[in-house]
Structures are given as C-alpha cells and as structure tokens.
KETORMI-286094 format. One record per residue (C-alpha): residue in three letters; residue number from 0; x, y, z. Coordinates in steps of 0.05 Angstrom, whole numbers, padded with zeros to 5 digits, always signed. Layout:
BEGIN
<atom resn="ALA" resi="NUM" X="X" Y="Y" Z="Z"/>
...
# end
This chain:
BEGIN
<atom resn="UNK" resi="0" X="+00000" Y="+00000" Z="+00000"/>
<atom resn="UNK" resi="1" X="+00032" Y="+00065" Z="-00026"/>
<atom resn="UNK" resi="2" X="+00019" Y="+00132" Z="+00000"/>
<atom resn="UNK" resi="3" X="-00042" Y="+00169" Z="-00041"/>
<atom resn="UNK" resi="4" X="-00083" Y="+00232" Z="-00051"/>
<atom resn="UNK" resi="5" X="-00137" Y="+00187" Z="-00098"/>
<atom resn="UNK" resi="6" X="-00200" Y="+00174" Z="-00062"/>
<atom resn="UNK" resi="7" X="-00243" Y="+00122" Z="-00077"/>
<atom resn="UNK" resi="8" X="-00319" Y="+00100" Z="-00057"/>
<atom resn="UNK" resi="9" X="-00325" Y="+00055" Z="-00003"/>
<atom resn="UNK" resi="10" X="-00365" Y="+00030" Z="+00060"/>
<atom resn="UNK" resi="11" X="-00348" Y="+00033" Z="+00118"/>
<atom resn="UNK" resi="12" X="-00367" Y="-00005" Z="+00179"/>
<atom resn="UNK" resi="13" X="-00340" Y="+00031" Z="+00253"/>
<atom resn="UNK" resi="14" X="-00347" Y="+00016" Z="+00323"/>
<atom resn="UNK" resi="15" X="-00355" Y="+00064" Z="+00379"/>
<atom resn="UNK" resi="16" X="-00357" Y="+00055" Z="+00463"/>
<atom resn="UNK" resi="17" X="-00416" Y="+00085" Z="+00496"/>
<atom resn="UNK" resi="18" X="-00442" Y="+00075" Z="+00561"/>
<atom resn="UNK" resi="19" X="-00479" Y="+00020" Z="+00540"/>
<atom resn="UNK" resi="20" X="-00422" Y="-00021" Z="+00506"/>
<atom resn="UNK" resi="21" X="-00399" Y="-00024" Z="+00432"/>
<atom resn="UNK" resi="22" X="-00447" Y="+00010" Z="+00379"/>
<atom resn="UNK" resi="23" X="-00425" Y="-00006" Z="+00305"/>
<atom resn="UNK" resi="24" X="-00446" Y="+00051" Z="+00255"/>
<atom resn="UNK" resi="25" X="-00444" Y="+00048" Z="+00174"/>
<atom resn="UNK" resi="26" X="-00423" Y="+00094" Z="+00120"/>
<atom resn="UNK" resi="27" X="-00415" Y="+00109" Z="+00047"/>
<atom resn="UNK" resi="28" X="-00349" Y="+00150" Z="+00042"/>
<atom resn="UNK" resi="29" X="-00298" Y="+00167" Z="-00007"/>
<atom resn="UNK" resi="30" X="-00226" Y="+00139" Z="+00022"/>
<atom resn="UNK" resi="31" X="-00156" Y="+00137" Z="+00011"/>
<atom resn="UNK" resi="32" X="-00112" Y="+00086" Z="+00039"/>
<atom resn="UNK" resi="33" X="-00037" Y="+00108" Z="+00054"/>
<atom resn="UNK" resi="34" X="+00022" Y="+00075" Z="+00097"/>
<atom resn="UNK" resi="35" X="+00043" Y="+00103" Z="+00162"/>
<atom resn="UNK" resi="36" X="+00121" Y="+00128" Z="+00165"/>
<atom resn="UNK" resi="37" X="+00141" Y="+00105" Z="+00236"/>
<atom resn="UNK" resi="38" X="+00096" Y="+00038" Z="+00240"/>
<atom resn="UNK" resi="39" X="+00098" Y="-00004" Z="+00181"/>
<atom resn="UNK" resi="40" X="+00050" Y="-00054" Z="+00206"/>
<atom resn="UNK" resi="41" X="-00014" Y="+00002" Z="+00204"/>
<atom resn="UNK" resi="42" X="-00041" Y="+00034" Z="+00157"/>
<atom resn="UNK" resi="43" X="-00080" Y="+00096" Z="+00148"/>
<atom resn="UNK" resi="44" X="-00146" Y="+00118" Z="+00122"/>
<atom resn="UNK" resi="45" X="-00158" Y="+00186" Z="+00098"/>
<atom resn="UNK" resi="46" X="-00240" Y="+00200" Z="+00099"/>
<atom resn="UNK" resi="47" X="-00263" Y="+00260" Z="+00056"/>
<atom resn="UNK" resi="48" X="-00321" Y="+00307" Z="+00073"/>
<atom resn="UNK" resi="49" X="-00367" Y="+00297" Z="+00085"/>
<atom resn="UNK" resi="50" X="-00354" Y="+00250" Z="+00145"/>
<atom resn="UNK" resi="51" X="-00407" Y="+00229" Z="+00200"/>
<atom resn="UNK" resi="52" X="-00398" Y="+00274" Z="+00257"/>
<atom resn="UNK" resi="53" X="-00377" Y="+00215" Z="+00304"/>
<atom resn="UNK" resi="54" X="-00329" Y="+00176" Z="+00259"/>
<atom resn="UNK" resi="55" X="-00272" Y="+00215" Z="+00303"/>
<atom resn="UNK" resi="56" X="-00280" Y="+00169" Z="+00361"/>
<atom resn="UNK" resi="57" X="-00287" Y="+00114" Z="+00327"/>
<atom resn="UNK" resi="58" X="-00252" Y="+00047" Z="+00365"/>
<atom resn="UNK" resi="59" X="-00250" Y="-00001" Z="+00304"/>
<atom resn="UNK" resi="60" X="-00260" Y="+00001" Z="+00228"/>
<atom resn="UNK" resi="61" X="-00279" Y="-00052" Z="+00177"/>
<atom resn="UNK" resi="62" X="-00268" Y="-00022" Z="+00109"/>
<atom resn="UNK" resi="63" X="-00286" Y="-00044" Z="+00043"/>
<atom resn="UNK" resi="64" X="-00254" Y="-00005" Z="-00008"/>
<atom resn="UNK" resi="65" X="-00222" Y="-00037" Z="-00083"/>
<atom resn="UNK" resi="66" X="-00250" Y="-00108" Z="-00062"/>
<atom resn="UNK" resi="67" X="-00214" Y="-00109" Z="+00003"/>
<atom resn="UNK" resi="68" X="-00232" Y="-00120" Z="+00072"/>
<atom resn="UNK" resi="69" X="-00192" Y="-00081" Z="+00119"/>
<atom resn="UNK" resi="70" X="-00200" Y="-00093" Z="+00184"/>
<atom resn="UNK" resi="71" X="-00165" Y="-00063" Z="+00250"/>
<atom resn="UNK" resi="72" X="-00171" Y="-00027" Z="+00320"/>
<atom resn="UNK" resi="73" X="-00161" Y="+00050" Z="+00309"/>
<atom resn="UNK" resi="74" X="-00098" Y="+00084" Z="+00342"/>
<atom resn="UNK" resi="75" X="-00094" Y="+00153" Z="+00324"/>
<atom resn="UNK" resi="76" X="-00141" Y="+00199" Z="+00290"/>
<atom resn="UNK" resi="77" X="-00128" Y="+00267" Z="+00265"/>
<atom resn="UNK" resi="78" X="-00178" Y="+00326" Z="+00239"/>
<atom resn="UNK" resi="79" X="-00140" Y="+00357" Z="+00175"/>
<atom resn="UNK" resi="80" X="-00146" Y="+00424" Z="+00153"/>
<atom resn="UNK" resi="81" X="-00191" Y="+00409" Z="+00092"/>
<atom resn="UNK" resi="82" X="-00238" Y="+00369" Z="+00141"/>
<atom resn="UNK" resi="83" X="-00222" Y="+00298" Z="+00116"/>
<atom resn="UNK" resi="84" X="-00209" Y="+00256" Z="+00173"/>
<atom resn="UNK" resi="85" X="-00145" Y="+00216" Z="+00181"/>
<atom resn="UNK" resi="86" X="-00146" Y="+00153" Z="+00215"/>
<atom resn="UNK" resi="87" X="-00082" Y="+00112" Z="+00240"/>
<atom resn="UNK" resi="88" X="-00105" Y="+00033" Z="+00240"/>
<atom resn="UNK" resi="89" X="-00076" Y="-00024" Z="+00263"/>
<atom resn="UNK" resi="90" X="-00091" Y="-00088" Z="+00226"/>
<atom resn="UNK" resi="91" X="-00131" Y="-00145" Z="+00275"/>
# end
C-alpha cells in the first residue's frame, strides 16, 4: 500500500464505546488508503467530507474499499485542515 491523494468509494463499517457497550455505525465514504512512516504494520485511512460527525471516536474500522476488507482497531485519528479525517489503523 503506497501513500495516495486518490479517493475512492467505499463503505465503511466503525465501532464506537458508549455507556452501554460497543455500537457499530455504517457509512458510504470516499477513502484513501496510505502507509504510516514510523509503524509499518498500520495503515492509514484518509476520509473525505463529508464524514459522520462521530467517525472521530471511532474504536475499530472494517473497510471495504477496491474489493478489500480491511479490518483493524483504530490508534490515532487526526482532523485535517480540509476536514477529511485521518485515521491511524492497526490491522486485527
């Protein structure tokens, strides 16, 4: 997986604690997938707006982007400037 500015369609499939436990949420996003520097064994997801509001605390991702399923426990996640969303996964 190469670093990328391309997005693609996908869906997305993420998981986030309440008070109640685990609630997993769906959406239909444009992505793109790009390797992380310091930690070759995670990738990251870059999510274009427009982005549900609570994908920022999202715990876990399932991704299915270019006939892939990605699927991993989220580590990091960063607010860019042009509102994507950049999340730092680590593979289950």
């Amino acid at each position: 997986m190469t670093g990328t500015t391309i997005s693609q369609p996908a869906h997305l499939d993420y998981g986030l604690d309440t008070l109640f436990g685990r609630v997993t949420k769906s959406a239909e996003c444009r992505v793109g997938l790009e390797q992380v520097e310091h930690a070759p064994d995670r990738f990251a997801v870059r999510i274009t707006a427009p982005l549900p509001e609570d994908l920022e605390q999202a715990k876990t991702v399932v991704l299915r982007v270019e006939g892939r399923r990605l699927t991993g426990t989220v580590r990091h996640s960063e607010r860019l400037d042009d509102n994507s969303l950049k999340l730092e996964v680590e593979p289950d």
